[in-house]
C-alpha positions in Angstrom: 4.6 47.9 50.4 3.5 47.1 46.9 0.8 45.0 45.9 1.8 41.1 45.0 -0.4 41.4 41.7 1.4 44.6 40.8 4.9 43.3 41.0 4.0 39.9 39.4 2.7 42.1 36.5 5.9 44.0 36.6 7.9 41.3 36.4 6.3 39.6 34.2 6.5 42.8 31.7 10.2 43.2 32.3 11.1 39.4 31.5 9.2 40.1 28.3 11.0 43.5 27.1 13.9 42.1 25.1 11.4 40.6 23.0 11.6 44.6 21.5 15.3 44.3 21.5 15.6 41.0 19.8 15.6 40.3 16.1 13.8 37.3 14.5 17.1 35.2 13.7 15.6 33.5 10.7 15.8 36.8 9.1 19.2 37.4 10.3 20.5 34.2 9.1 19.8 34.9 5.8 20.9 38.5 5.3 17.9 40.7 6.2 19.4 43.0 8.5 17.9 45.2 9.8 15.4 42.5 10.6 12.0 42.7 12.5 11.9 42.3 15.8 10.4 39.3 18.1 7.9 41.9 19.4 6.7 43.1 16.3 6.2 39.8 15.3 3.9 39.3 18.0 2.0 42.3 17.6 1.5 40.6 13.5 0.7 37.8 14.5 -1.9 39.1 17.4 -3.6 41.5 14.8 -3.9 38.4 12.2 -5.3 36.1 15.1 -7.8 38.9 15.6 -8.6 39.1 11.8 -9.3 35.6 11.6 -11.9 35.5 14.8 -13.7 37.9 13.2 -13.3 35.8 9.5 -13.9 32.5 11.3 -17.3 33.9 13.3 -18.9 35.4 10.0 -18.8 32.1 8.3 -20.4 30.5 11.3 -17.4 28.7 13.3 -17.0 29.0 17.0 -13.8 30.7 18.4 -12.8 31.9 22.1 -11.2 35.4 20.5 -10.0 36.1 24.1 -8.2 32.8 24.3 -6.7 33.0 21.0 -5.6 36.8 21.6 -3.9 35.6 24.6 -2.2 32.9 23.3 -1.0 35.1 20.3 0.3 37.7 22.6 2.7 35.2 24.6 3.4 32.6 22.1 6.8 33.4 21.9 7.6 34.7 25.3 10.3 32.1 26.0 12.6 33.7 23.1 13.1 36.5 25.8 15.2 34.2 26.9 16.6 32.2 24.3 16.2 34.4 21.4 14.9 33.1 18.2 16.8 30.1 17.0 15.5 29.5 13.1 14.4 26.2 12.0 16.9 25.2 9.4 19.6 25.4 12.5 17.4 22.7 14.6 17.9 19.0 14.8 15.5 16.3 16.6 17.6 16.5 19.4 17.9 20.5 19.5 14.4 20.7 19.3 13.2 18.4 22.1 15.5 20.2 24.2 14.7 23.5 23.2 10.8 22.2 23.8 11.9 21.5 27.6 13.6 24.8 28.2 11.1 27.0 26.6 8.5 25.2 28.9 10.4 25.8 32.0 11.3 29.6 31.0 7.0 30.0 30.3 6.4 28.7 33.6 8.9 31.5 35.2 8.2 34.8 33.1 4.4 34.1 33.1 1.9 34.5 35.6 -0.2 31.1 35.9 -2.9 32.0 33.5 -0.6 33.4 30.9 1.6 30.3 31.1 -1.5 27.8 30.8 -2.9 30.2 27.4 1.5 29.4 26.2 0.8 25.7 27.0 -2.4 25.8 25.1 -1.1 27.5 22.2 2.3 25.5 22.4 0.3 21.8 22.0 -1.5 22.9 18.9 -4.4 21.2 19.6 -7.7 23.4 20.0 -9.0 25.5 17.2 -7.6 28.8 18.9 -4.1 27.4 19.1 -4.2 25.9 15.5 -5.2 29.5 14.7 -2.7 30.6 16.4 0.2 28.4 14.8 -1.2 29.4 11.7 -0.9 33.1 12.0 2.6 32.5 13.2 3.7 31.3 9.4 1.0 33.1 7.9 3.1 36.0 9.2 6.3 35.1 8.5 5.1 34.4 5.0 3.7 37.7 4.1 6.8 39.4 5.7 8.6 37.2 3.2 6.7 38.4 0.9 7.0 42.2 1.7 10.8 41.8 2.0 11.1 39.6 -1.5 9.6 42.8 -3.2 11.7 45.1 -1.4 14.4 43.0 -2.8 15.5 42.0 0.6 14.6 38.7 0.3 16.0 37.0 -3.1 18.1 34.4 -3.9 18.9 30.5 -2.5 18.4 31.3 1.3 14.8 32.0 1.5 13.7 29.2 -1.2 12.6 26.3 1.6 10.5 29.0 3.3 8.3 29.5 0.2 8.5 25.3 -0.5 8.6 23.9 3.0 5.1 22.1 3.7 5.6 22.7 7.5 5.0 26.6 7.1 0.7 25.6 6.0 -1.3 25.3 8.9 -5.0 24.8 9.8 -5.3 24.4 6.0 -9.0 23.0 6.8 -9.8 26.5 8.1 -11.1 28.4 5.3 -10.4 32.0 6.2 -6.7 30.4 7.1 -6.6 28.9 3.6 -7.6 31.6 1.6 -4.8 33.5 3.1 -2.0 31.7 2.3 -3.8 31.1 -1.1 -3.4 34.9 -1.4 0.1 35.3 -0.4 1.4 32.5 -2.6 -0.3 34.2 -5.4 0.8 37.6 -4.4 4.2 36.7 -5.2 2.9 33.8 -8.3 4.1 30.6 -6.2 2.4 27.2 -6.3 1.5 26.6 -2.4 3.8 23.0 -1.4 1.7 20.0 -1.0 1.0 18.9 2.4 -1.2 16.6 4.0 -1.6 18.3 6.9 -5.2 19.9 7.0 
């Protein structure tokens, strides 16, 4: 008979495989096809988190590395599930519910200490989850970015990414900051004005 641990590990792994299957929607949406998929995402936004660990240590800050990894690696392991559903196609409502179900589905794929590093990373709270959040849009940005110069990315539909406030995160974080200071001027943008830190 097969170990418990090994077939909570395997079932864990196979409620997370259509995240290789499953294309970010925002991308979708707006014409990118083919677009990048919710996995690949994930690994971006991983090797970022890891970046900035190792930017946030060498100017002297604090960070659990393991914890933020962690959270980086299942932050979006509900979409398995639900797919990604854009922000411009979310109301209040949509997303309180959307909240509820994507903590319920956590809670199922995810072995305890995976889903408590999701719940972590889904509060925003600590400094590894901010970082976390942050490498999410700090992602999304530069993969704007790369597509806009493809010229994959042009035109009306992808304007609010580039303006909307809610994409700057851990702004207070100075590796974090720098960043998006260096994508926004990598494609000659003003950042938006926010006054979140």
């Amino acid at each position: 008979m097969p170990d418990a641990a090994a077939n909570q590990m395997l079932a864990t792994l196979t409620a997370l495989d259509p995240l290789g299957d499953l294309p970010r929607t925002g991308w979708v949406v707006r014409g990118v096809v083919p677009a990048e998929s919710l996995a690949a995402h994930t690994c971006q936004v991983a090797i970022l988190v890891a970046m900035l660990v190792d930017a946030l240590r060498a100017s002297g800050v604090a960070v659990d590395g393991e914890r933020a990894l962690r959270m980086a690696l299942v932050h979006d392991a509900a979409e398995a599930r639900t797919g990604d559903i854009p922000m411009p196609h979310k109301t209040p409502a949509m997303t309180a519910a959307l909240a509820e179900l994507e903590a319920r589905l956590a809670r199922e794929m995810l072995p305890p200490a995976l889903y408590a590093d999701w719940a972590e990373q889904d509060a925003h709270v600590t400094l590894e989850a901010r970082l976390v959040a942050a490498a999410d849009k700090l992602q999304m940005l530069l993969k704007l970015a790369l597509l806009t110069r493809a010229g994959r990315a042009n035109g009306p539909a992808f304007e609010g990414m580039w303006t909307n406030p809610g994409n700057l995160r851990a702004l207070d974080l100075a590796p974090v900051r720098a960043l998006y200071e260096a994508i926004f001027a990598r494609v000659g943008r003003p950042m938006p004005v926010t006054a979140q830190p």
